[in-house]
C-alpha positions as CSV (number, residue, x, y, z in Angstrom):
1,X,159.1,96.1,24.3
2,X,160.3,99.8,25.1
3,X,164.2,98.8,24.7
4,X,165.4,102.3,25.4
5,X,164.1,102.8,29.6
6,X,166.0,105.0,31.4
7,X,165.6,107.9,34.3
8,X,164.9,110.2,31.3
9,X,162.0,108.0,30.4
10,X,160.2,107.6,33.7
11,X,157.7,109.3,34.7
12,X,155.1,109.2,37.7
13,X,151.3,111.0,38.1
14,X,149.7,110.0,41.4
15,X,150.2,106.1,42.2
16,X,151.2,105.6,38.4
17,X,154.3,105.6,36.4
18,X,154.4,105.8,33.2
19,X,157.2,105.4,30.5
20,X,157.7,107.9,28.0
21,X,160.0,108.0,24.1
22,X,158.6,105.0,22.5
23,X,160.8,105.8,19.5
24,X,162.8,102.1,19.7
25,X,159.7,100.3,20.9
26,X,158.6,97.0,18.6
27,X,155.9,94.1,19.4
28,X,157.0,91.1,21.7
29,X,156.6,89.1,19.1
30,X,158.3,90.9,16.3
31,X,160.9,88.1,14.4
32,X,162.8,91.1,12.4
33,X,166.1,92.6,13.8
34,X,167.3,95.7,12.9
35,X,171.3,95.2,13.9
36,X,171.0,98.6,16.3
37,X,171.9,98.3,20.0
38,X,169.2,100.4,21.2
39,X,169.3,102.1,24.6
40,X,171.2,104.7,26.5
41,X,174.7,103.2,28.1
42,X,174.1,103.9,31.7
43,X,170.3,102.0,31.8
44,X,171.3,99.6,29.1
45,X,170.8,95.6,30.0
46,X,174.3,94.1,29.8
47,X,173.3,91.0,27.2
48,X,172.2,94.1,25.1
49,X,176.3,96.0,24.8
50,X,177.5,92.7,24.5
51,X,175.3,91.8,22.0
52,X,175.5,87.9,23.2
53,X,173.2,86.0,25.7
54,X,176.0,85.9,28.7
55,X,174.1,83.6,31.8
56,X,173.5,80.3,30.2
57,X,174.7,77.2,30.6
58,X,178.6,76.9,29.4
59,X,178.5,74.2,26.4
60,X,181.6,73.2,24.8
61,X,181.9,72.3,21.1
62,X,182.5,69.1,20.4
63,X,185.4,68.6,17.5
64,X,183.7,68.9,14.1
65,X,180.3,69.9,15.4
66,X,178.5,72.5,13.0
67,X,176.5,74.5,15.9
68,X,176.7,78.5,15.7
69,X,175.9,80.4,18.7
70,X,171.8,81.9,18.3
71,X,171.5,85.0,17.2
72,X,171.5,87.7,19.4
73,X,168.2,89.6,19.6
74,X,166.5,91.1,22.3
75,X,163.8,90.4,24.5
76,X,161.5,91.8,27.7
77,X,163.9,90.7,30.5
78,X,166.2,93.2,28.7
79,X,163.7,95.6,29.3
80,X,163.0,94.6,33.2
81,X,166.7,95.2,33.7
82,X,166.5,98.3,32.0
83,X,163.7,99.2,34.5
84,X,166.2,97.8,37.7
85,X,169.2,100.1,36.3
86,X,167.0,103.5,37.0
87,X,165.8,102.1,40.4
88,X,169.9,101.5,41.1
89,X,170.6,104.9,39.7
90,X,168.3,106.7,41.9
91,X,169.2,105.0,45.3
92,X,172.8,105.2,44.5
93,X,173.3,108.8,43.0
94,X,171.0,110.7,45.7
95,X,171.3,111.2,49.5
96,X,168.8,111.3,52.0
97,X,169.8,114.9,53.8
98,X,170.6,118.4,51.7
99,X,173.8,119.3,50.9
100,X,175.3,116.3,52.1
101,X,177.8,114.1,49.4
102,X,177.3,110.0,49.3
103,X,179.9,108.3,51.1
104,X,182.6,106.7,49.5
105,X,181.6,103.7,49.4
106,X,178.3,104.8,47.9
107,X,180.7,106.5,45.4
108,X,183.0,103.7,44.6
109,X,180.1,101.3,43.9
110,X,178.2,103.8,42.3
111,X,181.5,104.3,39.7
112,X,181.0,100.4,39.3
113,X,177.5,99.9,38.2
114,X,177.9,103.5,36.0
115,X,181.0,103.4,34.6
116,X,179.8,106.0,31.9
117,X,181.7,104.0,29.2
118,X,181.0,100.4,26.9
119,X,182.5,97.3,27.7
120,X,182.9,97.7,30.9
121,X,184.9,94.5,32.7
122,X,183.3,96.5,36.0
123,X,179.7,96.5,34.6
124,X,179.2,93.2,34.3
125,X,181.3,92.2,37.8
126,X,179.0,94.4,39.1
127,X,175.9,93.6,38.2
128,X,176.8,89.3,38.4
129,X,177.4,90.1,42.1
130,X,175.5,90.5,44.8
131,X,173.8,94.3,45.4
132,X,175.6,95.7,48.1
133,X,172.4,98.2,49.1
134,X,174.4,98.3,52.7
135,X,176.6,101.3,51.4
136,X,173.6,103.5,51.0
137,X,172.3,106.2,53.5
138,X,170.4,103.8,56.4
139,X,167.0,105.5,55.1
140,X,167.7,104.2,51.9
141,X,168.6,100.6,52.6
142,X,164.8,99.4,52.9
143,X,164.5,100.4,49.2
144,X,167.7,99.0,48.7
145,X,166.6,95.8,50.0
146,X,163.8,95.4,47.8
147,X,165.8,96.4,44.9
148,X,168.4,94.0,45.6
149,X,165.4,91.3,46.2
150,X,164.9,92.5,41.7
151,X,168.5,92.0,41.0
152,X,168.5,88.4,42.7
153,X,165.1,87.6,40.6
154,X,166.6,89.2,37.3
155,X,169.6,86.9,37.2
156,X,167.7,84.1,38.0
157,X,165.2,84.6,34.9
158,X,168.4,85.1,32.9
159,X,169.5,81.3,33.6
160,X,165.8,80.2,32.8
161,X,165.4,81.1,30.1
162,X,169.1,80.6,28.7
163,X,169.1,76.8,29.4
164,X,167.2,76.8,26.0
165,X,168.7,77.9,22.7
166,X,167.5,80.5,22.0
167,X,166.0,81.5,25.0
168,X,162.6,81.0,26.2
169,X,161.8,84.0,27.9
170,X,157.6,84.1,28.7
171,X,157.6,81.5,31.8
172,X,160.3,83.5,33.7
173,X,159.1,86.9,32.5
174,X,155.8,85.6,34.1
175,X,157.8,85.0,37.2
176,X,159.9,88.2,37.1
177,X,156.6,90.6,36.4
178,X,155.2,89.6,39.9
179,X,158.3,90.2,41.8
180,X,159.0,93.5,40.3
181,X,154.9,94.1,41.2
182,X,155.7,93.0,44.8
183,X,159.1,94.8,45.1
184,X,158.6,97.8,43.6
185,X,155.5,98.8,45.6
186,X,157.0,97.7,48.6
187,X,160.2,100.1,47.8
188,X,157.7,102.8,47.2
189,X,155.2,102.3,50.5
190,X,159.1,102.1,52.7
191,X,160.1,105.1,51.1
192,X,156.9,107.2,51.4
193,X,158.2,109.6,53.9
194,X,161.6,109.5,52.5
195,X,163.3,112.7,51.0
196,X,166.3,112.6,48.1
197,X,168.5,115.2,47.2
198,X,171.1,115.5,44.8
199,X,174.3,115.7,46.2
200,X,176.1,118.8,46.8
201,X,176.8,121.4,43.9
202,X,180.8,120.2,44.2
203,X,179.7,117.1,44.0
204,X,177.2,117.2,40.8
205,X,180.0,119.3,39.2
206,X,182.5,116.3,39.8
207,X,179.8,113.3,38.6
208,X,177.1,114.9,37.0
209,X,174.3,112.3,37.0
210,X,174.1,109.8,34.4
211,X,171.1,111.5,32.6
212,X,172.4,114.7,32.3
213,X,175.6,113.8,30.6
214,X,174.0,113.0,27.1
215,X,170.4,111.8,27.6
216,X,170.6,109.8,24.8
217,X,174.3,108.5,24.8
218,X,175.3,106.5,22.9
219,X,172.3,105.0,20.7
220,X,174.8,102.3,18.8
């Protein structure tokens, strides 16, 4: 497990990609817990800045039962939404003509999903709703698509493996690794011919992008 991807951390030779700063990385099967929240804020899964599994079943205490909550720890899915985060970033911060600014709807949900502060209410909402990939440029929406097709495929792993205490990640990590596969070399073939550009100087002075903020920000 990487538990620290971000835009920072990707990088792509040829028809490979390739993730770098292996500094937080430990063993799928590790059992010890280090009680750090690894990861940088804007690219962090939200179970992992909550520190509490969030998309299982509801189950209410009965009066005098003795059950604690499992112990937080984390696991690969945290790192496959780690990986969707970046692809969100880089649809939703970038236009598809030079010099141009996102529109401001791209802007408003952007400021949603990248808040660029912790506990964010508008995070989660965000992110436990559906992926509106209909506010980005039209060349960008194919991508989008396939992105959103992640997001669906994430939260649905999330429930999987949360119906078990603690959660039992490997059959829907199984399930998840093929459609990221799928998805994310579909996103790349539609986007083959596709040009990004940061948005206009104004504009990058106004929002810098996530990544240039603090790289590393914070590592709690």
């Amino acid at each position: 497990m990487h538990r620290d991807i971000s835009t920072g951390d990707v990088s792509r030779s040829s028809e490979m990609s390739k993730l770098a700063d292996s500094e937080y990385a430990k063993r799928m099967e590790s059992n010890t817990t280090d009680g750090v929240r690894t990861g940088t804020l804007e690219f962090m899964a939200y179970e992992v800045e909550a520190q509490e599994y969030l998309f299982g079943p509801y189950r209410l205490k009965a009066p005098g039962e003795d059950r604690d909550l499992p112990l937080f720890k984390f696991n690969p899915l945290h790192d496959m939404e780690s990986l969707w985060w970046t692809a969100t970033w880089t649809l939703y911060y970038h236009v598809d003509q030079e010099g141009s600014r996102p529109s401001l709807e791209q802007i408003t949900q952007f400021h949603k999903l990248f808040p660029g502060r912790p506990d964010s209410a508008s995070r989660l909402a965000a992110f436990s709703l559906d992926f509106k990939y209909e506010v980005l440029p039209a060349s960008f929406q194919d991508a989008g698509y396939e992105v959103a097709f992640m997001h669906a495929a994430i939260l649905a792993a999330y429930k999987e493996s949360e119906m078990t205490e603690p959660p039992d990640y490997k059959n829907p990590l199984e399930k998840l690794n093929s459609v990221f596969t799928e998805r994310l070399a579909s996103a790349f073939a539609l986007s083959e011919n596709i040009k990004m550009f940061s948005p206009n100087a104004k504009r990058q002075r106004e929002d810098p992008p996530s990544d240039t903020r603090d790289p590393k920000q914070p590592k709690v």
